[in-house]
C-alpha positions as CSV (number, residue, x, y, z in Angstrom):
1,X,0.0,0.0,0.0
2,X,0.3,3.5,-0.8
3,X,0.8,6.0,2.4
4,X,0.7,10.0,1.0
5,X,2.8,11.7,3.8
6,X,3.9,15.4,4.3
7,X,7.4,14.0,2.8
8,X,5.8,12.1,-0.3
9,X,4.9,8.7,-0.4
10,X,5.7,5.9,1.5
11,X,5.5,2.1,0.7
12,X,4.7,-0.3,3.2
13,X,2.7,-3.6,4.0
14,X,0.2,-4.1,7.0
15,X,-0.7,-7.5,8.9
16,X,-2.2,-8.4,11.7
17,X,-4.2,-6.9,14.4
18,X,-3.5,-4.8,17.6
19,X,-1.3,-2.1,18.5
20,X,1.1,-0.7,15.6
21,X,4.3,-2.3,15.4
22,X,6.2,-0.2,12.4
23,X,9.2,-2.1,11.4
24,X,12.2,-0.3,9.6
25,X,14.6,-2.3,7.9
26,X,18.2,-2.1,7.7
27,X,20.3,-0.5,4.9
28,X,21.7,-4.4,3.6
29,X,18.5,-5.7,3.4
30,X,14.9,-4.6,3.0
31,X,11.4,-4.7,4.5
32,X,10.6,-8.9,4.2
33,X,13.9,-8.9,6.4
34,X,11.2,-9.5,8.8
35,X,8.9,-12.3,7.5
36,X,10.6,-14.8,9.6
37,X,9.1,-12.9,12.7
38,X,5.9,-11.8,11.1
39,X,3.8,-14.3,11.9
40,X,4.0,-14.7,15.3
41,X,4.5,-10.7,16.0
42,X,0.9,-10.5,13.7
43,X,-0.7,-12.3,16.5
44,X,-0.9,-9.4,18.8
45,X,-0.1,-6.6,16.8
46,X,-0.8,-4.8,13.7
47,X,2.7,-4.7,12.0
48,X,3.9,-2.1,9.1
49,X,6.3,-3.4,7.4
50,X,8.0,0.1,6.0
51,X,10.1,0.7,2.9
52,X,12.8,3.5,3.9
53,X,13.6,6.3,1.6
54,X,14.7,5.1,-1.8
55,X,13.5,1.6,-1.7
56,X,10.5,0.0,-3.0
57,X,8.2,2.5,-4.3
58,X,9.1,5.2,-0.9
59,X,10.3,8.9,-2.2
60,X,13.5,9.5,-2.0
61,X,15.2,11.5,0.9
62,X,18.0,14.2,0.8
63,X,21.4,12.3,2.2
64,X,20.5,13.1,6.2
65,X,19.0,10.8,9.0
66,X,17.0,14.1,9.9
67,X,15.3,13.7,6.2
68,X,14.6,10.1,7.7
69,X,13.1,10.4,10.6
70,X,10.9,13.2,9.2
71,X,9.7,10.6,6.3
72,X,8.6,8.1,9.3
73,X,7.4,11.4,11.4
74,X,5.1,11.8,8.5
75,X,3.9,8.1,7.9
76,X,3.1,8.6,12.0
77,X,0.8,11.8,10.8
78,X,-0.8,10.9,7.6
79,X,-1.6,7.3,8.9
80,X,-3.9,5.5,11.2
81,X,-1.7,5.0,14.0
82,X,-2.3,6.1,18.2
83,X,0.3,7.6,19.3
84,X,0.0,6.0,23.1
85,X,-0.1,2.9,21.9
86,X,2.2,2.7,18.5
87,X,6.0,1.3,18.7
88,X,8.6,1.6,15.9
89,X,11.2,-0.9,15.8
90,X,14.0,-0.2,13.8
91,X,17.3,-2.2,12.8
92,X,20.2,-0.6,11.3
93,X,19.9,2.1,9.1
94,X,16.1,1.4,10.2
95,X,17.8,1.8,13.7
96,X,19.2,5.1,13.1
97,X,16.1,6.0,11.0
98,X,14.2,5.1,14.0
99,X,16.2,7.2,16.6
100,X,15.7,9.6,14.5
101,X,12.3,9.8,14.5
102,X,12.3,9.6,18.2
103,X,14.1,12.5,18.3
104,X,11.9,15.2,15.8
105,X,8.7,13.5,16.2
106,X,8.6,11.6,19.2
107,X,4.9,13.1,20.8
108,X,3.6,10.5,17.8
109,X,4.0,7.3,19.2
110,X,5.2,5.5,22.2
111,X,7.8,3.0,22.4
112,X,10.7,2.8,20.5
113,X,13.1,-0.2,20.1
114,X,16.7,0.4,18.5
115,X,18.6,-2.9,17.0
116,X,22.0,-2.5,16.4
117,X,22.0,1.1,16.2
118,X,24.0,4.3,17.8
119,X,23.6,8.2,18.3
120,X,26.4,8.3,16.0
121,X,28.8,6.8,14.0
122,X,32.5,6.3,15.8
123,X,35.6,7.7,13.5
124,X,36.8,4.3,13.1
125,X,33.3,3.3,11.4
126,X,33.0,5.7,9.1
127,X,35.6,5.4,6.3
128,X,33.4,1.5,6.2
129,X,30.5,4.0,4.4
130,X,32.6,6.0,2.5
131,X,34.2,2.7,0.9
132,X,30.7,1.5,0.2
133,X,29.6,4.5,-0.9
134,X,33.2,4.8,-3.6
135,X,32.7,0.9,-4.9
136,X,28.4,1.3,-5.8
137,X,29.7,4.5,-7.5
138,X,32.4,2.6,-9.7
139,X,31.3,-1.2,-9.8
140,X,27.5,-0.6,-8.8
141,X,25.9,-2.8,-6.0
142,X,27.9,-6.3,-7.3
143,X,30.9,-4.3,-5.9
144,X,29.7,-4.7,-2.6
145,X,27.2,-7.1,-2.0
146,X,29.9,-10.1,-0.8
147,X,31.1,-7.2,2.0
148,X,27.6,-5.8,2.6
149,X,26.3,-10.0,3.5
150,X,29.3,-9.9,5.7
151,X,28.5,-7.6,7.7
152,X,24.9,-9.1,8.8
153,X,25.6,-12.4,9.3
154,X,28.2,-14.6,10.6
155,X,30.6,-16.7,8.3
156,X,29.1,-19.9,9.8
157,X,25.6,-19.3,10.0
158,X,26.2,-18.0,5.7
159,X,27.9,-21.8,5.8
160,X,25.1,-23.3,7.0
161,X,22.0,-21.7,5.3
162,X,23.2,-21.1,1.9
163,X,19.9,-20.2,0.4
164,X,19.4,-16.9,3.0
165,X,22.6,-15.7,1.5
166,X,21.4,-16.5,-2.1
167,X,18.0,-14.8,-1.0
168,X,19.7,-11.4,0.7
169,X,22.5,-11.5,-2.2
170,X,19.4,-11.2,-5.2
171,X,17.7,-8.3,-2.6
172,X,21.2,-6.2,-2.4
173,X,21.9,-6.4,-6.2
174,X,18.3,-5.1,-6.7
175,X,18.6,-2.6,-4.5
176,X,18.9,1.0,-6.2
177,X,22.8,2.3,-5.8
178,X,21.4,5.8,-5.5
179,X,19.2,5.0,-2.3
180,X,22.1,3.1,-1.2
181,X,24.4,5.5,-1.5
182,X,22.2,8.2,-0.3
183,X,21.6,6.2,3.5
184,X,24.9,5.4,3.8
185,X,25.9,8.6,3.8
186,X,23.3,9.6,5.8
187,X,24.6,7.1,8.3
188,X,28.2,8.4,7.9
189,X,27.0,12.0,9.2
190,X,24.6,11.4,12.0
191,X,25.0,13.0,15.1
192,X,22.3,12.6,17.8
193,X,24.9,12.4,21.0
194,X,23.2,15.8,22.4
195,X,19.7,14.7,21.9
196,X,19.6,11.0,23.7
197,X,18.7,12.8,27.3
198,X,15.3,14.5,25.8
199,X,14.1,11.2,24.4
200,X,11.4,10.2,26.5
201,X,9.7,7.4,24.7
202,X,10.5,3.8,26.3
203,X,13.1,2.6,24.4
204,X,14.3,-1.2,24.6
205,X,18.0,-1.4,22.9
206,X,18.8,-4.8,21.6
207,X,22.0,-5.9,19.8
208,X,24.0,-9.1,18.7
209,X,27.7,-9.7,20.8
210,X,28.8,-10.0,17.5
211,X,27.2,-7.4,15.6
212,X,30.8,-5.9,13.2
213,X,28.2,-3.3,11.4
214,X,26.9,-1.8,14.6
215,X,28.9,-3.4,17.9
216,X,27.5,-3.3,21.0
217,X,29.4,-0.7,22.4
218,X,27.1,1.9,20.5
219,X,24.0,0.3,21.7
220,X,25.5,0.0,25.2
221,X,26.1,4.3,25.2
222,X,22.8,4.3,24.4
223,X,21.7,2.4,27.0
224,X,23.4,4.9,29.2
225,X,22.1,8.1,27.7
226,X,18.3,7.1,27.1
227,X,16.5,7.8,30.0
228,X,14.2,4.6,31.1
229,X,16.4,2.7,28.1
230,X,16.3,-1.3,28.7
231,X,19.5,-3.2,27.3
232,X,19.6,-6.6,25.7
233,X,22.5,-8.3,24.6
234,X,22.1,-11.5,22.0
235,X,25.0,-13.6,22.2
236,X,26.7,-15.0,19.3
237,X,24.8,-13.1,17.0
238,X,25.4,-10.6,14.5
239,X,23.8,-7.6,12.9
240,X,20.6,-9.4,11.6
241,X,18.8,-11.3,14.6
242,X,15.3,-11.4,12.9
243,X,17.4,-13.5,10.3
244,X,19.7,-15.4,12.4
245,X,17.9,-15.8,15.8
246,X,14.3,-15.4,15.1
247,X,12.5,-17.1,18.2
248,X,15.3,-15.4,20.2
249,X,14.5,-11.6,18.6
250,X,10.9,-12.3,19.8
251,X,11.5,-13.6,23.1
252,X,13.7,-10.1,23.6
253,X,11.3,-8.2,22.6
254,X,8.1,-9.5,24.0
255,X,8.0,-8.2,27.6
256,X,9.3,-4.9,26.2
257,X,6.1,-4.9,24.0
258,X,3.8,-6.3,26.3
259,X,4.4,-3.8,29.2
């Protein structure tokens, strides 16, 4: 479906019934990054399974995580959802994205749950986007797609479930290098670290041990500078639980939602 927002459109699907549940997916993947964890999240909640900026048939944003949050601040507006009940859950650039929204529009729903995700990006982290960002402009998205798996899942679990890195490989080569390209260097220059103590939404933070894309120690400073912030750590897992861990996304998430 079609949402008209104050930003342009935005692409999504809906299932199930209950509270919202918006779900943002990260920049390596794309919105069914999720359908291993839609069914039994669709029991008790109506989920919206977003496309971010760029992908699927969502307008485009300008190359900031202000840009966004203000295209999810809109969906928030334009659509159905109650703003004491709705949660967005975010993972990633869908993480940031999230944080994001928290931040400009948080008055428009009430929990928010970061996965693998920071205020900011450390200096060591960054010249990791800019690389990206140089090798879609030269080679297109075949010039990263081997690195880009790599950094959501774990050599073994790719060894062992050879037809999830077939099935992610096929999404990143369709993605659009522009939208790619554009997030990543939205990612590169975010810089919430001033904001975190004037979030006021309940935030659950939730993040593999070995996560390479997003390592715990950003989730963790977030932990520290959200007020009423919960921390969960998921060990032996990397950037892309809902993939890797499903049962064990949902069990970390389901008191949090349930509250």
């Amino acid at each position: 479906m079609i949402v008209e927002t104050p930003t342009g459109q935005v692409s999504l699907e809906q299932v199930g019934k209950g509270p919202d549940l918006v779900l943002l997916h990260s920049l390596l993947t794309d919105r069914h990054v999720f359908d291993l964890v839609v069914p039994k999240l669709a029991e008790t909640h109506r989920l919206s399974l977003v496309d971010l900026p760029g992908f699927g048939s969502t307008a485009p944003a300008e190359p900031n995580m202000d840009a966004y949050g203000d295209c999810i601040g809109g969906l928030l507006e334009a659509g159905d959802y109650d703003p004491a009940t709705a949660t967005v859950l975010g993972n990633g650039l869908g993480g940031f994205t999230a944080l994001a929204t928290a931040v400009r529009h948080g008055e428009k729903f009430n929990k928010l749950i970061l996965v693998g995700c920071g205020s900011s990006v450390p200096p060591g982290g960054k010249p990791a986007f800019l690389a990206m960002i140089d090798k879609v402009e030269q080679g297109g998205m075949e010039a990263v797609v081997d690195l880009a798996i790599a950094r959501i899942l774990p050599a073994d679990f790719m060894a062992d479930n050879p037809d999830m890195v077939a099935e992610r490989r096929d999404v990143l080569l369709r993605t659009d290098p522009v939208a790619f390209q554009t997030a990543s260097r939205a990612i590169h220059d975010v810089d919430y670290d001033a904001d975190m103590a004037n979030i006021a939404n309940p935030t659950l933070l939730v993040v593999g041990s070995d996560d390479l894309a997003t390592p715990p120690s950003l989730s963790q400073a977030l932990a520290k500078s959200i007020p009423n912030a919960t921390y969960i750590e998921l060990a032996g897992v990397a950037h892309g639980p809902q993939l890797q861990a499903p049962d064990r996304f949902i069990a970390a998430i389901a008191s949090f939602l349930e509250k």
